[in-house]
Structure formats: structure tokens, C-alpha cells
C-alpha positions as CSV (number, residue, x, y, z in Angstrom):
1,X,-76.8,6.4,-36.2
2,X,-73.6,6.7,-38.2
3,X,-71.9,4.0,-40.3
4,X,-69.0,1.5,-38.9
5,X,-66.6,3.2,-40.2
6,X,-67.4,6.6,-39.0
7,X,-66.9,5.5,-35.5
8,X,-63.8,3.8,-35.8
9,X,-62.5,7.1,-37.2
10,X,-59.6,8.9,-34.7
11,X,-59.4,11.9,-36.1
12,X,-57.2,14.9,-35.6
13,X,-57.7,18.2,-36.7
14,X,-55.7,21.3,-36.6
15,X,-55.7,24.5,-38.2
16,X,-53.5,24.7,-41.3
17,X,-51.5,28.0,-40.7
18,X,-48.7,29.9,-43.2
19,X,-46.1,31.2,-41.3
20,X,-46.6,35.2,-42.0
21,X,-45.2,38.3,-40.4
22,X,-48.8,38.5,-38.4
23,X,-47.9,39.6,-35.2
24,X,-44.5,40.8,-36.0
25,X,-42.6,43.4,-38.4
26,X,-40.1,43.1,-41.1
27,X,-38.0,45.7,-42.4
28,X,-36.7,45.8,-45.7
29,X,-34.7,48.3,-46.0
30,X,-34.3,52.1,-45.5
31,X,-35.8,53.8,-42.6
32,X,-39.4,53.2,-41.0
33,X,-40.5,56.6,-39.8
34,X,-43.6,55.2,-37.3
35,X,-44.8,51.6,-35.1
36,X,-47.0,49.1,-36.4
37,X,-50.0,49.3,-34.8
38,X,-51.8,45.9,-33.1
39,X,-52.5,43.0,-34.9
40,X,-56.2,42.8,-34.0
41,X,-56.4,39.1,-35.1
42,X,-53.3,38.2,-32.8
43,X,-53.0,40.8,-30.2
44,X,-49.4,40.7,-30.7
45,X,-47.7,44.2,-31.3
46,X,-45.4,44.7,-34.4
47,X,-43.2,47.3,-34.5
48,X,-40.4,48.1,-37.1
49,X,-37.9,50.6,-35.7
50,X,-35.9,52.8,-37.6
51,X,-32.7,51.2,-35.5
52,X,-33.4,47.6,-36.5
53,X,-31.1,46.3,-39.8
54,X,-32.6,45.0,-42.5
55,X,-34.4,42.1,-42.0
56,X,-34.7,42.2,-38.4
57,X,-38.2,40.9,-37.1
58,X,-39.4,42.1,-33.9
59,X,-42.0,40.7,-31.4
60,X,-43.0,42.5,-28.4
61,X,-44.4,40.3,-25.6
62,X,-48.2,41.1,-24.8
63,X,-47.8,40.2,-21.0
64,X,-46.6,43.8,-20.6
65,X,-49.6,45.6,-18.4
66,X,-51.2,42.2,-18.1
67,X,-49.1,39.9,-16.4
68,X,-46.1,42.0,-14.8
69,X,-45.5,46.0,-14.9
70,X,-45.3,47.2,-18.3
71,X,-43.1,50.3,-16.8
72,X,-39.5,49.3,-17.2
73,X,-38.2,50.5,-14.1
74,X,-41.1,49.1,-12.0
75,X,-40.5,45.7,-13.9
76,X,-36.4,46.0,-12.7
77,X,-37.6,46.4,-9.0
78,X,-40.0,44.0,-8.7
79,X,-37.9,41.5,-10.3
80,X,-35.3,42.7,-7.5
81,X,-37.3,42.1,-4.8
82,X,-38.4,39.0,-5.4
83,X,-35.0,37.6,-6.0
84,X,-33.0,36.1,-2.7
85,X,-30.8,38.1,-0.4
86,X,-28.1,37.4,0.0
87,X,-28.1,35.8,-3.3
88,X,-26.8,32.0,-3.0
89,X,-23.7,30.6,-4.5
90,X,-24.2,29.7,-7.9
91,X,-25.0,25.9,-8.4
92,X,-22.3,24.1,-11.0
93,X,-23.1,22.0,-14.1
94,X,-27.0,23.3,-14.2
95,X,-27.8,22.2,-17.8
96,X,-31.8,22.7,-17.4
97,X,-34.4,24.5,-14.8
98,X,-37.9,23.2,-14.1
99,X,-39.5,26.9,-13.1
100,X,-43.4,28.0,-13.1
101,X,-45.4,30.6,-15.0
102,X,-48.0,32.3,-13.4
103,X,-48.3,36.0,-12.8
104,X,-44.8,37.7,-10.5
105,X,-46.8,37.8,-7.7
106,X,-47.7,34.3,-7.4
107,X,-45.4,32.1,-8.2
108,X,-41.9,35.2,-8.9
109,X,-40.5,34.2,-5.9
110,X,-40.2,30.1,-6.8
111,X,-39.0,31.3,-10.4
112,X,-36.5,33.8,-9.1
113,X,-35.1,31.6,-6.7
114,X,-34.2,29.3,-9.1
115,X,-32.5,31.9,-11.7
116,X,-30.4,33.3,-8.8
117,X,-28.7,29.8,-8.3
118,X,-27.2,29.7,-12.0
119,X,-24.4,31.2,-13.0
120,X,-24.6,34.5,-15.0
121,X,-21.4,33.6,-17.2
122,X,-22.1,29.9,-18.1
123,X,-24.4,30.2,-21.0
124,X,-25.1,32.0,-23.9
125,X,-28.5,30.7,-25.2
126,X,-31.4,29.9,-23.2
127,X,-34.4,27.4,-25.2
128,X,-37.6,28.2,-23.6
129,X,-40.0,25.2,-23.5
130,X,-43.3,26.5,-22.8
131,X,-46.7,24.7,-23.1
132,X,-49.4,26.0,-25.4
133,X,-52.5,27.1,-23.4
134,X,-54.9,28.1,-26.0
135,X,-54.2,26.1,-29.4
136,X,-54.0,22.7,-30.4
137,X,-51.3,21.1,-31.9
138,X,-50.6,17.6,-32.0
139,X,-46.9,16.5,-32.0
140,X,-46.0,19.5,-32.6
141,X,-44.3,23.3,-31.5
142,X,-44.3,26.2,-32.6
143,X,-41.3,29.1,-32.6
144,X,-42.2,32.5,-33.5
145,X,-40.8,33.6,-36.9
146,X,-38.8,36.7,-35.0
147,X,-34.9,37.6,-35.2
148,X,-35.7,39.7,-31.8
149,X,-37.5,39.5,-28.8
150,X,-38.7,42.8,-26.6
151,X,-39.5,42.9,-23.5
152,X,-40.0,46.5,-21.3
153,X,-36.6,45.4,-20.1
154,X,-34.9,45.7,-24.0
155,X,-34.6,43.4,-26.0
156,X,-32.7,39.7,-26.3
157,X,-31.8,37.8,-30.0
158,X,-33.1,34.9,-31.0
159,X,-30.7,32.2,-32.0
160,X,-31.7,31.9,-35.8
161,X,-29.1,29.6,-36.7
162,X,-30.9,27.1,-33.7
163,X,-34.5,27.9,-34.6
164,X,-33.5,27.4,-38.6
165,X,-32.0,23.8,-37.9
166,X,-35.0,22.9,-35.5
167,X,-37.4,24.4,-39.1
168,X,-36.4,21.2,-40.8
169,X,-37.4,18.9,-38.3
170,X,-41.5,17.7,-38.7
171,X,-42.5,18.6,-35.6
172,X,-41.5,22.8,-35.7
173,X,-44.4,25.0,-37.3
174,X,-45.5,28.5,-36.9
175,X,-48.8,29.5,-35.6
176,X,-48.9,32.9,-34.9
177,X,-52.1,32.0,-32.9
178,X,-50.1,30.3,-30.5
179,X,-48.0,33.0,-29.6
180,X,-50.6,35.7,-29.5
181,X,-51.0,35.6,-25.5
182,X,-49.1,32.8,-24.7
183,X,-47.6,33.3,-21.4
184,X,-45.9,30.1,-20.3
185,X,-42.4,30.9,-22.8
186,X,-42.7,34.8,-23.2
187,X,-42.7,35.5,-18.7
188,X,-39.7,34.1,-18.3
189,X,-37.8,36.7,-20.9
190,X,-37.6,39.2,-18.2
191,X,-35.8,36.9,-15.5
192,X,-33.9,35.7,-18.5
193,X,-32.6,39.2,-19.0
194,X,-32.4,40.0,-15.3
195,X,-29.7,37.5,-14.7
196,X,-28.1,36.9,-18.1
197,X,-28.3,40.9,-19.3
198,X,-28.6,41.3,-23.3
199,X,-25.6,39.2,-24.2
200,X,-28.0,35.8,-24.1
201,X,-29.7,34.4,-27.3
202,X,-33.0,33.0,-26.6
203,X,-34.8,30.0,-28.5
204,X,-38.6,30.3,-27.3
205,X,-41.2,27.4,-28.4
206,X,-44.3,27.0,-27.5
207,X,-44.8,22.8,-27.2
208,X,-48.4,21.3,-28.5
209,X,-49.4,18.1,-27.2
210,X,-47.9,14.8,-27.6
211,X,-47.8,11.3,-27.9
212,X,-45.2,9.8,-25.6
213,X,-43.3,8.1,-29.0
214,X,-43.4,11.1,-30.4
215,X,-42.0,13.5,-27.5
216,X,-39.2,11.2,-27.4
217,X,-38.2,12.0,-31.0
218,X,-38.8,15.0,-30.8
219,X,-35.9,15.5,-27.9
220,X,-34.0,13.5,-30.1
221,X,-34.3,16.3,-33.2
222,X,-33.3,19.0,-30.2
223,X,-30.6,17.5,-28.2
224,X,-28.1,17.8,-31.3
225,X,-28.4,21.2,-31.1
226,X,-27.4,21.8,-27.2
227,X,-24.0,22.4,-25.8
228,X,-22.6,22.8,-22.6
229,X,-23.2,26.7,-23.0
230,X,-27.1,26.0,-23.5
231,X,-29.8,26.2,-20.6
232,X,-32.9,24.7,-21.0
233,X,-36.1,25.8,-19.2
234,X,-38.9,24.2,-18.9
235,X,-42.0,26.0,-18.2
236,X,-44.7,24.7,-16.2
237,X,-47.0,25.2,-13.0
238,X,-47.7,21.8,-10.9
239,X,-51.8,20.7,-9.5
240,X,-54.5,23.5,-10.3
241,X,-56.9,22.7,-7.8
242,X,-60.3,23.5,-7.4
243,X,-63.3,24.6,-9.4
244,X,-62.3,27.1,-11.5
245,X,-60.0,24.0,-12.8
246,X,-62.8,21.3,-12.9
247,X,-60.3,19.4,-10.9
248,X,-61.4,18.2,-7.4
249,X,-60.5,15.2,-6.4
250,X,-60.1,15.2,-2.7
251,X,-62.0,17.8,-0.4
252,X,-60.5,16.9,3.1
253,X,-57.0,18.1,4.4
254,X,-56.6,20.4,1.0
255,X,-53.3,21.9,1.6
256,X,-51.8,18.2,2.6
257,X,-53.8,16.6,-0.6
258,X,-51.9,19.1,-2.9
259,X,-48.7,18.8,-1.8
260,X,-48.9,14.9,-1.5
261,X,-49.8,15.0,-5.1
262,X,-47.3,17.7,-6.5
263,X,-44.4,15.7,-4.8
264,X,-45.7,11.8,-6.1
265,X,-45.4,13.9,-9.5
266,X,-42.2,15.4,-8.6
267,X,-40.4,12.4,-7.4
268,X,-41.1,10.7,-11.1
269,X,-38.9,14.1,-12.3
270,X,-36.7,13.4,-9.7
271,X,-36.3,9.9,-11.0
272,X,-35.7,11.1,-14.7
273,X,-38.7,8.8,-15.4
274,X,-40.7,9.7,-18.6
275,X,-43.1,6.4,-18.5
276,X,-43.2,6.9,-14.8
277,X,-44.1,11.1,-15.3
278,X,-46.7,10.0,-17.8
279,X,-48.5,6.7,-16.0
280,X,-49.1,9.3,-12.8
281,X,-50.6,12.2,-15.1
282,X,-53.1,9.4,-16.4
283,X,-54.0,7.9,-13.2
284,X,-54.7,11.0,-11.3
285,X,-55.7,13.0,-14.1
286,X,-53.5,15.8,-12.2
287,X,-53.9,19.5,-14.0
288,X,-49.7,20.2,-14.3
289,X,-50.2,22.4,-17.1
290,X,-46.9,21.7,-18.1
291,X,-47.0,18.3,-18.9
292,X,-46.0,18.1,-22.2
293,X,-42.5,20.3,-21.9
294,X,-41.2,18.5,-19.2
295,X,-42.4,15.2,-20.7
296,X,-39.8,16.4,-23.7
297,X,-37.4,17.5,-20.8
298,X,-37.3,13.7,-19.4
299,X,-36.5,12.4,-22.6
300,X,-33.9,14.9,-23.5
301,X,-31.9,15.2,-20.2
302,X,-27.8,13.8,-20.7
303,X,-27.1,10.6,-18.9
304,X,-26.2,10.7,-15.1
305,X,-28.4,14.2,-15.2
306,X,-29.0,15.0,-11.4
307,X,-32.0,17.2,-10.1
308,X,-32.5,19.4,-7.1
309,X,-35.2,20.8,-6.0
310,X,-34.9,24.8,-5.2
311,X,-38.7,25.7,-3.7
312,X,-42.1,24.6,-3.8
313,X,-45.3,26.8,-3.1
314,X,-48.9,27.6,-3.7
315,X,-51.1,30.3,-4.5
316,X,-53.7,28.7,-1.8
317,X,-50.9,29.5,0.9
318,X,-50.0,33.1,-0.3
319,X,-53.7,34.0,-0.6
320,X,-54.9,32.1,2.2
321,X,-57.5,30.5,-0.1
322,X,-57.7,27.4,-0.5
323,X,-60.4,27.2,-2.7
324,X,-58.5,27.4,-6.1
325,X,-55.2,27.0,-5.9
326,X,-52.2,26.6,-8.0
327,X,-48.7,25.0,-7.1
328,X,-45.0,26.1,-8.0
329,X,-42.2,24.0,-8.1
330,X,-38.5,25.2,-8.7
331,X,-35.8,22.5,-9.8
332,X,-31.9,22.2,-11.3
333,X,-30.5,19.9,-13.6
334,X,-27.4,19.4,-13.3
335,X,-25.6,17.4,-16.1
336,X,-23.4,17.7,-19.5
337,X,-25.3,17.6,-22.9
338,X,-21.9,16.8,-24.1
339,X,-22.3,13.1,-22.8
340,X,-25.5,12.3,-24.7
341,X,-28.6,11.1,-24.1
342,X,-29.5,8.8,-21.1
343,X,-31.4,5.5,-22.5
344,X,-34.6,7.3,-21.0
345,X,-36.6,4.4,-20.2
346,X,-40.5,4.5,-22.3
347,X,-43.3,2.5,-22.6
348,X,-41.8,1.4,-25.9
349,X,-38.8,0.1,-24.7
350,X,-40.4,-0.8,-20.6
351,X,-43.1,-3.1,-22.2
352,X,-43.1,-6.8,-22.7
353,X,-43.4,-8.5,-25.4
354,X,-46.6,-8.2,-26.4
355,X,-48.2,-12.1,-26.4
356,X,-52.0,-12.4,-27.5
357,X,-54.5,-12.2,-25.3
358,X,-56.3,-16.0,-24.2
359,X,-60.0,-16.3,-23.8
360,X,-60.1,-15.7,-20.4
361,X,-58.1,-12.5,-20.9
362,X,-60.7,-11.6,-23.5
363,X,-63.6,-12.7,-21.4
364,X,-62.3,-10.2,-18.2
365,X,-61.4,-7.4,-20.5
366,X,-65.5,-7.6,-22.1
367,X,-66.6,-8.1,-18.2
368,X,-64.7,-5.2,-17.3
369,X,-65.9,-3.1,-20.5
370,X,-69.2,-4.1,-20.0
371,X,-69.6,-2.9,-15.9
372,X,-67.8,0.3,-16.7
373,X,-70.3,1.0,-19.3
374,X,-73.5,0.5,-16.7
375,X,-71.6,2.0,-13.9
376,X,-70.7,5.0,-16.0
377,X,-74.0,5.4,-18.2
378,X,-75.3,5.9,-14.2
379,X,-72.8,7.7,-12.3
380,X,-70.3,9.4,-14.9
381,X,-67.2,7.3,-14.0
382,X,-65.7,3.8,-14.0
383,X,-66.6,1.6,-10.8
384,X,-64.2,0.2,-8.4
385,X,-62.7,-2.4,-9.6
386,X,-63.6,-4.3,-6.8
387,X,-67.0,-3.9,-7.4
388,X,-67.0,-5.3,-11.1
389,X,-65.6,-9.3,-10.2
390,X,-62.8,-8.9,-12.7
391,X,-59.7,-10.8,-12.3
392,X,-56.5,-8.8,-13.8
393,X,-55.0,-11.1,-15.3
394,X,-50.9,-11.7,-16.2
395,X,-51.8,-11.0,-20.0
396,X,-54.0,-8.2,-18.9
397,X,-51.2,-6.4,-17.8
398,X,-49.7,-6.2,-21.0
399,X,-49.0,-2.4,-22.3
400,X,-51.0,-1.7,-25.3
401,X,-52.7,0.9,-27.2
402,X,-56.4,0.0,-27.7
403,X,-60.1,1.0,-28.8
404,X,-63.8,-0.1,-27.0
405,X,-66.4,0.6,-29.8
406,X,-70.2,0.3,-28.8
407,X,-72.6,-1.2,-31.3
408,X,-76.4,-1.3,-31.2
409,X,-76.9,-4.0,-33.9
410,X,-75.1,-2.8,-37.1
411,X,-75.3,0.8,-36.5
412,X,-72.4,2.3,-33.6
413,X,-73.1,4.2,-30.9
414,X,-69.6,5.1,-29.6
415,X,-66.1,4.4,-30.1
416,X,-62.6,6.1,-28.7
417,X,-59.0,4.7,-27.8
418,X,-55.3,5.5,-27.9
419,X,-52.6,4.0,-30.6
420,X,-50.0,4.9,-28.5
421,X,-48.6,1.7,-26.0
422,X,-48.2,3.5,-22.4
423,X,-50.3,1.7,-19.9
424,X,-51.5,-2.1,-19.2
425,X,-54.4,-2.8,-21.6
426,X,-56.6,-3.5,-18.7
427,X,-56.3,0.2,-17.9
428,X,-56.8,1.1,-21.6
429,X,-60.1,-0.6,-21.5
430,X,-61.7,0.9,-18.3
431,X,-61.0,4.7,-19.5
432,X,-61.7,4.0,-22.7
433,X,-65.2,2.1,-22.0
434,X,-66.0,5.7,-19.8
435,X,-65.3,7.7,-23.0
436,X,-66.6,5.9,-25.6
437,X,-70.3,5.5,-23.7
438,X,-70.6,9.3,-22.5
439,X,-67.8,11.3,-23.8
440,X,-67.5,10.7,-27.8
441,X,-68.0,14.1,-29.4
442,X,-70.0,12.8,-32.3
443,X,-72.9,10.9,-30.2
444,X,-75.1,11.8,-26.9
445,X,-74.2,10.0,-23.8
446,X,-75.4,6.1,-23.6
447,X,-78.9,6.1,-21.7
448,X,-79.3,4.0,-19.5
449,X,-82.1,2.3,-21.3
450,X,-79.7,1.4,-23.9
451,X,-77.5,-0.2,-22.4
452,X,-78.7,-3.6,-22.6
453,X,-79.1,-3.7,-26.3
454,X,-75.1,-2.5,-26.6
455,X,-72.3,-5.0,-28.1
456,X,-69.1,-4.3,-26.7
457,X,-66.1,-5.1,-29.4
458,X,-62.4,-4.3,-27.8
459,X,-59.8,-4.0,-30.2
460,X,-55.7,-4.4,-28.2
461,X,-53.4,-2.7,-30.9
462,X,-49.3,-3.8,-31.6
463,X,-47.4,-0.3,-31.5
464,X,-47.6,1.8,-34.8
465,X,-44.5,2.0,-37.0
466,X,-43.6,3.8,-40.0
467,X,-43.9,2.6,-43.2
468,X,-42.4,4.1,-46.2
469,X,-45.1,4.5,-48.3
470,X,-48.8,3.7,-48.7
471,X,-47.9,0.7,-50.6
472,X,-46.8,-1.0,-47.6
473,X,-50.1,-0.9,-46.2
474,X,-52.0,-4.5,-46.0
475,X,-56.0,-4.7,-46.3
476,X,-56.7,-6.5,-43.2
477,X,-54.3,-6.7,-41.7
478,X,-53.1,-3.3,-40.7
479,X,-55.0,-0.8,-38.7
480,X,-53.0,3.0,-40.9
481,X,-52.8,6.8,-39.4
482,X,-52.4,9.0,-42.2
483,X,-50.8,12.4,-41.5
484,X,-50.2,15.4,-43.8
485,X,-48.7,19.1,-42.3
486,X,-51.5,19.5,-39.2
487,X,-53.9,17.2,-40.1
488,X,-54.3,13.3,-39.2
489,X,-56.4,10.4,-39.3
490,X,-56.4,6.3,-38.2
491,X,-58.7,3.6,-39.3
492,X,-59.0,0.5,-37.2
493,X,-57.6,-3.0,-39.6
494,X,-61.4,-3.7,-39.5
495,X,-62.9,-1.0,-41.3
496,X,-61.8,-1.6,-44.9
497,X,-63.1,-4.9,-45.2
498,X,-66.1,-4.3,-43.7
499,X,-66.8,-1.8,-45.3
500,X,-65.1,-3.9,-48.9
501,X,-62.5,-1.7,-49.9
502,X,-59.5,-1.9,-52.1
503,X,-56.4,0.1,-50.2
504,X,-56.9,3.4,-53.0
505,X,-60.5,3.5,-51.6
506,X,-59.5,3.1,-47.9
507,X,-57.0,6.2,-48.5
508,X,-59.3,8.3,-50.2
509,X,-61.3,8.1,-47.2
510,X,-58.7,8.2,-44.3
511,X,-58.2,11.3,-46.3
512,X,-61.2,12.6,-46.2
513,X,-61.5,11.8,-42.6
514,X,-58.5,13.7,-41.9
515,X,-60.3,17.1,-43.3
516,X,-57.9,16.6,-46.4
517,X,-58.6,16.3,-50.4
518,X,-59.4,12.8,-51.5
519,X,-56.5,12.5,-53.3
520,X,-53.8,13.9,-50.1
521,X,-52.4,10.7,-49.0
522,X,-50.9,10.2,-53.0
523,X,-48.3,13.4,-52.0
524,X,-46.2,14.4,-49.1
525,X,-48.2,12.3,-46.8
526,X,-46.5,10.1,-44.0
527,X,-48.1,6.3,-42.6
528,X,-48.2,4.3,-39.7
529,X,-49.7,0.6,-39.4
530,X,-50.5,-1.6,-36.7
531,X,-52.2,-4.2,-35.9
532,X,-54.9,-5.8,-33.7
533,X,-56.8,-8.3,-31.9
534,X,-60.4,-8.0,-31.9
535,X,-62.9,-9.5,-29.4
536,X,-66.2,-9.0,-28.9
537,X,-69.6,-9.6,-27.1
538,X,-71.7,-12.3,-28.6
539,X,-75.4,-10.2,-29.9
């Protein structure tokens, strides 16, 4: 069994990556006679060419061959054909698209449908929000560290002077990883070019995953930089059904199910509500792969920002299969950056204020914590809430962050939560009694046989807020995330005097926690604190 401490540990690792020319090609001067060959590490091709200037870094998509022709006029005419005739009268004011990702032949007819409705001569930079399917990273992006991008249509500029403002923000890395094969950004570069030729300067980022708080500021570090002459897309596909997606939650009327589900998420877009967007994703667990960049889009979009929805389909209708299947949605904004932000609505600002919680609050969050525990040491899932006798209570609906932690007499046998405030406590609590009996990664799954010799202890968490240094911290009385470039860690305001240690001791070991040196939080390192109320089952 592993310490106290150990198991109230959140911690958050990513891969600590320089931003080299991997993947990509540099010239520096004079004429380069021959092509780069593949980057074996990235896949991604580099090529210098002797018509680049000086300092001009190319990178040529890998989806050529793979996800659409890599023969240029091929490419030209299938694009054509999957565009509308007659083409439809350009819709006015577009400021930002909502358009899918997968491969031409699926979903090309949703995402050319919505490129033939903008206007050709009203922009002249398009930022590409695209999700990251293959690497981690936790409140953050990543932009490719190119001038120029190439596609087997030519090639398009990056806006450097955009993508070297968005450098200074904390959120913006590069990961050469991430761009290796990423899709989601780099298919849309050839309806990009299609409609807006090579006149268009492209800002392409690849968007991690993130904490609603934190999308939220991050739209606030991009929205300074869009004009009424920038389009912004957001890539995403909507429900992927089925086994390959380890996402079946309804086996009866498939086609309906789907579509009942894609449009109860669409209509929190259509909306422009960001909590709303985000409370649907966590109750139905939906697979929009997308989340994350349309999350940002929510939160960015100017005020009065009207959408429209331009087609819908699924790769269970064009295959006939039903099986697996993937939906597309197409969507306009329409709306003027110039007029600012809306005041998106969040779980920060939707949320009460938070009151403690009474006894009998306490009492029905432990009942509730302690039949999700049996019911899911048994059947992998949280019962009915019917079934348990719980009464959700007025303070119960409160929206907090919070942890369950499992303890079989001093040693602890699972513990996970979320910092974040987005969802009523109550709700907090039944997930996170699920995880922390049979999905912690650092313990087996609860037995059942152990089950009655388990202490439940619930902590309900005040949102984090930044402190300016370490020295604001408070032994026990603040719960502390430490985070330095990729890598981050939280303590619960419990562990340090349990465990009786000073605040230098608890920061040596946050840090160590966090993958980092013992002595990382002294430097360049940011805080958070919180607090909590912790309750627990009597031994």
C-alpha cells in the first residue's frame, strides 16, 4: 500500500520538448542543391528548396497518399466534386466555421459545403484550431515552428507575426510530436487553398486538453489578435459510435440515437454555451473528438455571434453500416471580433456562492460515495441514483471541484478528483467514487471483499486561484498545484500536516511529484491554492 500522501497526489505529466527544426527545414543561406529526406522520429517531411529565401521553414503535410490524393490534380478534382453546384451565395459576417476532419470521402462533402458559403475576398488569415489526437498536453497548444505550409496544392504562409505574439502567451509550445500525423488542422489546408487560393496566411494549432478556467484564458490570449479579416475554424467530428470507439451507449434505433445526441450537443453550440457544451460532454461521456477546440471557440466568439447550421451527416449513412459510425456537422458564425468578447457564461461565473456543506449534506454525499463504491466494485459503474436512497440536497447542488480518497486503515487504496468547479458536487462525488475504486492508475480495482473494511473521506474544494509566489501558500489551510513548462502537480491542504511538513518540505515534494528536481518550484514555477472541506466515514 502506498503512503497518504502518494494518493492524494494529482499529477500531470508531459513530455518536456525543445522546439527544433525536427520535421521541418531551414535554410541559411545560399542554394540547397537536394530534399531532406523523412524525419523517421516524426514522419514529417523536411524539405529546403533552392527557391525558399533565407530563413524560410517548410512543412509538408503527411496526409498526402494517406488521407486524400497526394497527386495534385486528382486532389483539385476531387475537392471540385465534392463542393456544391451551383455554388450558394456567399453568407455575410462569417467570423468562424465549425467543420469536420475525417478522410474526403467521408465527411468532404459537410466540410466543402461549408467553405463554399464564405466569401473568397473577405479574409486574409485563416487560424486553424485543431484537436491533438495522439499527444498529451494539458492547457496547452502547439503551432508548428514553420514560415510555410505545403500541401500537393502549393503552398500557403504562415502568419509569423500572429504565431510570434501567440509564443509569449503560457499556453503555446512546440511539440513536433504533435504535428507529426496530426490530421484534424493540416486536412483542412487544401479547402483552405481551394477557396481562398495562395493569397491567405494560415495560423494552424494543434489544441491539448483543457480545463474549462483555463480554455477561457486561453481565448482571451487569442481574441486580441483577430480582426474582422480573420476566419477561425474549428476542427472537429461529432459522436464516434460503436466499438472500435469503446463508446456504446444505446443499441436500439442507432441511426435516431446518434443524431438525438449530436444535436443535444449541437444546440449547446447553438446557444454559445461553454458550461452548457461542457456539462453535456460529462454526462454522456459523448466521443466529439473535438471537444477541446470548440470549447475555446465558445469562449472566444464576439458578443451577439449568431450560428447556422450548414449540414449534418454520418459515416453509418454513407456506408450503410451502422456498426461504427462517425458524425459530421457543418456550422457559420456570423459576428464581428471588432465588438469584443461576449460575457461567455462559465462555471466560474454560473456558480453560487459556494456555502459549506451541513451534516446532512455530508452524510448524503458519504451515502452516495459509499453505494457507488459497492455498486461499482460489482458491476463497473455508478448505480441509479434511485437505487442508492440519497436525497440531493440544496447544498449538494453546489458546483465544486472535489476528491473521494479510499482508505483501508492508514494505508490508501484509491484516490482521484477534479480542481476545476464545473458540475454540482453531488455529481463530482458519484464519478469520482467510480474512479477512485477501479480506475486509479497506481492501484488494482477495489475487490469486492474489500469493500467493507474501506473509509470513504470526500474532500469539496473552493476554486484555485493564483498566487504570486510560493510564499503565499498557507500549511493547512491551502490545498497548492505547482506547474513548471509541461509538468504539474496538486496536493490536497491535508497532506502536509499529516504528513508534518514545513511549506520548503511540502514544495520539494510537490516537485518531485511533478517529475521535476527537488528544488523546481524555487524558479520559474507558477501556484494555485484552494481550499477544502473534508468529511469522512467514521473507522
Amino acid at each position: 500500500m502506498k503512503k497518504k500522501s502518494d494518493i492524494r497526489t494529482l499529477l500531470i505529466l508531459g513530455a518536456g520538448l525543445a522546439c527544433t527544426a525536427t520535421g521541418f527545414s531551414e535554410t541559411t543561406g545560399g542554394v540547397v542543391q537536394a530534399a531532406a529526406p523523412i524525419d523517421h522520429a516524426t514522419g514529417v517531411v523536411a524539405r529546403a528548396d533552392k527557391e525558399v529565401d533565407v530563413k524560410t521553414q517548410v512543412m509538408v503535410s503527411p496526409l498526402a497518399g494517406r488521407w486524400y490524393p497526394a497527386d495534385p490534380s486528382e486532389l483539385a478534382q476531387m475537392i471540385a466534386r465534392l463542393m456544391p453546384a451551383p455554388r450558394p451565395a456567399p453568407i455575410p459576417g462569417v467570423c468562424a466555421i465549425l467543420v469536420p476532419h475525417a478522410g474526403y470521402q467521408y465527411s468532404g462533402k459537410v466540410a466543402a459545403r461549408v467553405y463554399a458559403s464564405l466569401d473568397a475576398t473577405a479574409f486574409d488569415r485563416v487560424v486553424i484550431l485543431g484537436p491533438s489526437h495522439s499527444v498529451a498536453m494539458r492547457n496547452a497548444v502547439s503551432i508548428p515552428d514553420a514560415t510555410v505550409l505545403e500541401t500537393p496544392l502549393g503552398r500557403v504562409n504562415v502568419d509569423t507575426e500572429c504565431v510570434a505574439a501567440l509564443r509569449a502567451s503560457r499556453f503555446v509550445k512546440c511539440v513536433p510530436r504533435a504535428h507529426a500525423s496530426e490530421h484534424s488542422d493540416q486536412i483542412q489546408l487544401p479547402l483552405v487553398q481551394t477557396i481562398f487560393g495562395s493569397r491567405i496566411k494560415v495560423v494552424s494549432i494543434v489544441v491539448g486538453q483543457f480545463d474549462p478556467p483555463e480554455a477561457r484564458a486561453f481565448a482571451d490570449t487569442l481574441r486580441p489578435l483577430l480582426d474582422s479579416r480573420t476566419l477561425v475554424v474549428a476542427s472537429s467530428d461529432f459522436t464516434h459510435y460503436g466499438p472500435n470507439y469503446g463508446y456504446v451507449p444505446f443499441v436500439r434505433d442507432v441511426p435516431k440515437q446518434i443524431e438525438a445526441l449530436d444535436r443535444m450537443v449541437f444546440s449547446k453550440i447553438v446557444a454559445r454555451d461553454a458550461v452548457g457544451f461542457d456539462d453535456v460532454m460529462e454526462q454522456t461521456q459523448d466521443t466529439v473528438c473535438g471537444r477541446y477546440p470548440i470549447s475555446i471557440l465558445l469562449d472566444l466568439l464576439p458578443d451577439g455571434a449568431k450560428v447556422t447550421e450548414i449540414a449534418y451527416d454520418t459515416s453509418g449513412r454513407i456506408m450503410n453500416d451502422w456498426e461504427n459510425s462517425v458524425s459530421y456537422f457543418g456550422a457559420v458564425f456570423s459576428g464581428d471580433w471588432r465588438k469584443g468578447a461576449r460575457p461567455a457564461a462559465t462555471a466560474e461565473t454560473q456558480k453560487p456562492d459556494i456555502t459549506p456543506l451541513d451534516e446532512e449534506d455530508q452524510r448524503q454525499l458519504l451515502k452516495l460515495a459509499r453505494a457507488t463504491v459497492e455498486h461499482a466494485v460489482k458491476f463497473g459503474d455508478p448505480p441509479n441514483i434511485s437505487d442508492t436512497g440519497v436525497t440531493i440536497r440544496p447544498g449538494m447542488k453546489q458546483i465544486m471541484g472535489g476528491f473521494v480518497t479510499l482508505n483501508i486503515g492508514r494505508d490508501l487504496r484509491g484516490c482521484i478528483g477534479e480542481i476545476f468547479p464545473r458540475r454540482e458536487i453531488w455529481k463530482v462525488v458519484r464519478e469520482q467514487a467510480v474512479n477512485a475504486a477501479i480506475h486509479d492508475p497506481r492501484f488494482e480495482p477495489v475487490r469486492p471483499s474489500e469493500t467493507s473494511r474501506i473509509t470513504i473521506e470526500i474532500s469539496a474544494l473552493t476554486p484555485p486561484r493564483p498566487v504570486a509566489s510560493y510564499k503565499d501558500i498557507v500549511i493547512g489551510k491551502h490545498g497548492m498545484t505547482l506547474t513548471k513548462g509541461d509538468y504539474s502537480a496538486v496536493f490536497l491542504p491535508q497532506v502536509a500536516p499529516e504528513q508534518g511538513w514545513d511549506l520548503p518540505t511540502t514544495l520539494t515534494h510537490l516537485a518531485c511529484k511533478a517529475g521535476l528536481p527537488p528544488d523546481a518550484w524555487k524558479t520559474n514555477a507558477t501556484f494555485t491554492v484552494f481550499e477544502a472541506q473534508v468529511f469522512h466515514e467514521q473507522p
